[in-house]
C-alpha positions in Angstrom: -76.5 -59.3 -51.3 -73.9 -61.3 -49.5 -70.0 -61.1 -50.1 -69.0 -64.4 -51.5 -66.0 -66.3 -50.1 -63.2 -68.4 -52.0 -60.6 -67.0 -55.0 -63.2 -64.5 -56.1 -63.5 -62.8 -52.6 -61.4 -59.9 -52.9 -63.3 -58.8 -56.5 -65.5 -56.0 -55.7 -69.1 -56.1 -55.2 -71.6 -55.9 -57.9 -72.7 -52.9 -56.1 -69.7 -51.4 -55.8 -68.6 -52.3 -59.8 -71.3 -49.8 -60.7 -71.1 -46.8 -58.5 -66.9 -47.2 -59.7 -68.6 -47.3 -63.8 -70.8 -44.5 -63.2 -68.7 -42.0 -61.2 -66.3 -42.5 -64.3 -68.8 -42.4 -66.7 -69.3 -38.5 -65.6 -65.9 -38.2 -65.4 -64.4 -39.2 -68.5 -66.6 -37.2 -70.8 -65.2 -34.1 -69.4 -61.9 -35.1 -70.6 -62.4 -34.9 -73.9 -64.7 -31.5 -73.9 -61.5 -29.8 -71.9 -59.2 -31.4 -74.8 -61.2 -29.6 -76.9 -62.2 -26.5 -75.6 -58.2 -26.2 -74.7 -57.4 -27.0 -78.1 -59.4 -24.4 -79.8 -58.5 -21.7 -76.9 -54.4 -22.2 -78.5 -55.8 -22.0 -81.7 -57.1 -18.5 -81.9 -55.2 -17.2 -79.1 -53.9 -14.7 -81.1 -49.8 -14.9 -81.9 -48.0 -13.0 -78.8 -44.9 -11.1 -80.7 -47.5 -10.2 -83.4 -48.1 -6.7 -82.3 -45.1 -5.7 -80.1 -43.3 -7.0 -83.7 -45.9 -4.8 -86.5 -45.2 -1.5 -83.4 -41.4 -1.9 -83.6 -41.2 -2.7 -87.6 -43.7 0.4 -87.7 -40.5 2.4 -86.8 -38.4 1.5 -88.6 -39.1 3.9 -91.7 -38.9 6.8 -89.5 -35.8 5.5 -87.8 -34.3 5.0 -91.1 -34.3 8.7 -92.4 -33.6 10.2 -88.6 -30.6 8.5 -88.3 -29.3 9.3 -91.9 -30.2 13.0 -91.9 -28.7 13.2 -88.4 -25.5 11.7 -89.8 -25.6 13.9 -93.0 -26.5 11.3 -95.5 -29.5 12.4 -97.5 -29.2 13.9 -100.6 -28.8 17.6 -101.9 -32.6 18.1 -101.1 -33.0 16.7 -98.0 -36.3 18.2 -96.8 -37.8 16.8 -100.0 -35.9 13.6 -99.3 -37.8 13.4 -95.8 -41.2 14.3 -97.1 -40.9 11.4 -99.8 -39.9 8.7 -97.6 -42.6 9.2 -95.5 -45.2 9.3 -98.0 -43.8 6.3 -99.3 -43.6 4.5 -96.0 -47.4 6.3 -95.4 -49.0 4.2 -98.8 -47.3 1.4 -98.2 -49.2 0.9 -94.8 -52.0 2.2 -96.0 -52.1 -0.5 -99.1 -50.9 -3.6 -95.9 -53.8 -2.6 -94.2 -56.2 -3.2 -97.3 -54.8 -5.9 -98.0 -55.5 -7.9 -94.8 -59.1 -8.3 -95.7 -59.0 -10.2 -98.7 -55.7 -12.6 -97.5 -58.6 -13.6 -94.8 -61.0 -13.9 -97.4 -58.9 -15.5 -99.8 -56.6 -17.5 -98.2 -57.7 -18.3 -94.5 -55.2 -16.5 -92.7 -56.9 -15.0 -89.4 -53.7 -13.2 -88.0 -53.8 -10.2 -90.7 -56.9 -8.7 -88.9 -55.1 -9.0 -85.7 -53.3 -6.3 -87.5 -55.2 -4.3 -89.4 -56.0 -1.5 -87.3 -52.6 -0.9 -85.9 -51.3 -1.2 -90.5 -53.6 1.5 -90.9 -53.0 4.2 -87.7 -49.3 3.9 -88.7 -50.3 4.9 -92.5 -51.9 8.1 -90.7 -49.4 8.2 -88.5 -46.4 8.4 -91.4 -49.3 10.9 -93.1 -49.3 13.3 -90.8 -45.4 13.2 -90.8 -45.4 13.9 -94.3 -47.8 17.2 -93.9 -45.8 18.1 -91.3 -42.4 18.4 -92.9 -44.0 20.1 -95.5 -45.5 22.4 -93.3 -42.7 23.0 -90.6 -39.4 22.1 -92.8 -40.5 23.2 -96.0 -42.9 26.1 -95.5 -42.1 27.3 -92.5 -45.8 27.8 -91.1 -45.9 30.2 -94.3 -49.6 29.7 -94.1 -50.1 31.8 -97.3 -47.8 29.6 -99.4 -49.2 26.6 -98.0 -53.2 27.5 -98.9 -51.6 28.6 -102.8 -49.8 25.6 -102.9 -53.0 23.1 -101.9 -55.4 25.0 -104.5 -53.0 25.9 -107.3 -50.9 22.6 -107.6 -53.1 19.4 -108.2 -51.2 16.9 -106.1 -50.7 18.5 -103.1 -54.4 19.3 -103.3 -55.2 15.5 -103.4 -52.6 14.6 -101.4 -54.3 17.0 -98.6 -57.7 15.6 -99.4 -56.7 12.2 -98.7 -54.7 13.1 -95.1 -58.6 14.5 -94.4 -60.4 11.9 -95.2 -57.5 9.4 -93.5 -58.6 11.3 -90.0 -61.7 10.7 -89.2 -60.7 7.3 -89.8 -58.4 6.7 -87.4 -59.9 8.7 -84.8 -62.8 6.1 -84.8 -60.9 3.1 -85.3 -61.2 2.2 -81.5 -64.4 -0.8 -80.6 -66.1 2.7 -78.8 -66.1 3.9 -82.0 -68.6 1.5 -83.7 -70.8 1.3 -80.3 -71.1 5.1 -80.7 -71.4 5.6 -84.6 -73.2 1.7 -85.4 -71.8 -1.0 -87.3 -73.2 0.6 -90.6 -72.6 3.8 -90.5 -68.8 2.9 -88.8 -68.3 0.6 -92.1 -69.3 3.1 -94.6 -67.0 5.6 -93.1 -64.1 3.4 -93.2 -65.4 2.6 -96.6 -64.0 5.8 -97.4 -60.2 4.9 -97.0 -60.1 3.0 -100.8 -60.9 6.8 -102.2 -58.2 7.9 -99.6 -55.6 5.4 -101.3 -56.7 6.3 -104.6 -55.7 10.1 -103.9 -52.7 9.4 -102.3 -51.7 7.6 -105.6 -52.8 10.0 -107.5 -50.4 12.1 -105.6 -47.7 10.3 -105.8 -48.2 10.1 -109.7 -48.6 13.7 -109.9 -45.6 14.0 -107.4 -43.1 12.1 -109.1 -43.6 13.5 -112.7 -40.8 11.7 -114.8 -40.3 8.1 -114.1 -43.6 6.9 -112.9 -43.1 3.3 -112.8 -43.5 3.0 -109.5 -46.6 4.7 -108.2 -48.1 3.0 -110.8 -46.6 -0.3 -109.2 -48.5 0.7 -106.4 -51.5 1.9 -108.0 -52.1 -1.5 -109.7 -52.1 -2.6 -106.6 -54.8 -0.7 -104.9 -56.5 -1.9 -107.8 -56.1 -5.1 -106.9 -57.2 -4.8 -103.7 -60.5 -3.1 -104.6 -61.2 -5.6 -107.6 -61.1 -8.4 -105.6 -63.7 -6.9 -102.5 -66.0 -5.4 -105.6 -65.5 -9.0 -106.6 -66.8 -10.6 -103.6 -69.2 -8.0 -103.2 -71.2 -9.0 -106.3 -70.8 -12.6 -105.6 -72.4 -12.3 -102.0 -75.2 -10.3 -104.1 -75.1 -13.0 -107.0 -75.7 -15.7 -104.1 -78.5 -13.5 -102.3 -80.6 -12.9 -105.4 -80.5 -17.0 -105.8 
């Protein structure tokens, strides 16, 4: 086709008008796939203080009672002063850790299982500190008091039950954990870690003796926690049977 002459002579060709429209017609779609892909890539990338922040507040418990028995400012029993603290600090991990299941559940937040697994090593973690002042600081490796102590007085005996069944957990909390084990028999291990919480309650009842106000703070809200997944559980099993 010939190039016209005149006022209209420097448009461009017909030809030319549609190899410009259709290189941009396979451009410009990509734009907005990038946009979105981009987008959704910010959204779940997950929050970048989040665990460097959950590591150092994890220390902070054990920071805590260093520095004041260091500085002499425990009270007249401080060996039992140590041991409670960190069985404190031990349940209350252990209770953030079930609790980020159902906030996801519940109320949509994503972030809590970002976390989950690092709540629940530093409830083991603040465990196994607790046995261990009892079995360095208070005992002394007396291995004979210790094995009286865990089958004649009920607490410690539940107390110890629930730092065994806590192990195995963590040890396979790692992804080459569920490859090796399987997703099923992985989730009904870690299954296990309500009857874990409901020992260590049960030991701190038992524990405290007097005032127990608050382990049984603590043990309504275990209860809680595992009334709200038996409640989804039936309702996923209401909705099957449909």
């Amino acid at each position: 086709m010939p190039r016209p002459y005149g006022w209209h002579a420097n448009l461009p060709h017909p030809t030319d008008c549609g190899r410009q429209l259709s290189a941009l017609d396979r451009a410009m779609p990509a734009w907005p796939v990038l946009s979105r892909l981009w987008r959704r890539r910010k959204r779940r990338e997950p929050v970048p203080w989040l665990g460097p922040g959950i590591f150092l507040g994890g220390l902070v418990p054990l920071g805590y009672v260093t520095v004041r028995a260091i500085q002499g400012q425990l009270n007249a029993n401080p060996i039992a002063q140590i041991e409670n603290e960190l069985g404190l600090s031990a349940l209350v991990f252990l209770l953030a850790s079930l609790a980020c299941t159902p906030a996801r559940r519940f109320l949509g937040w994503t972030w809590p299982m970002r976390i989950r697994r690092q709540l629940g090593l530093f409830a083991f973690f603040y465990a196994t500190l607790h046995f261990l002042t009892y079995l360095v600081l208070d005992q002394f490796f007396d291995w004979d008091a210790i094995l009286a102590d865990i089958a004649e007085r009920p607490f410690i005996t539940v107390g110890f039950a629930a730092l065994v069944i806590l192990t195995p957990i963590a040890v396979t909390s790692t992804n080459g954990w569920v490859r090796r084990l399987g997703y099923q028999r992985w989730l009904r291990l870690h299954q296990l870690v309500y009857v874990a919480g409901g020992l260590a309650v049960l030991h701190f009842i038992w524990r405290v003796k007097i005032d127990v106000s608050q382990p049984l703070t603590y043990a309504f809200i275990l209860g809680v926690l595992l009334g709200v997944r038996l409640l989804w559980w039936w309702s996923r099993k209401a909705e099957a049977h449909r």
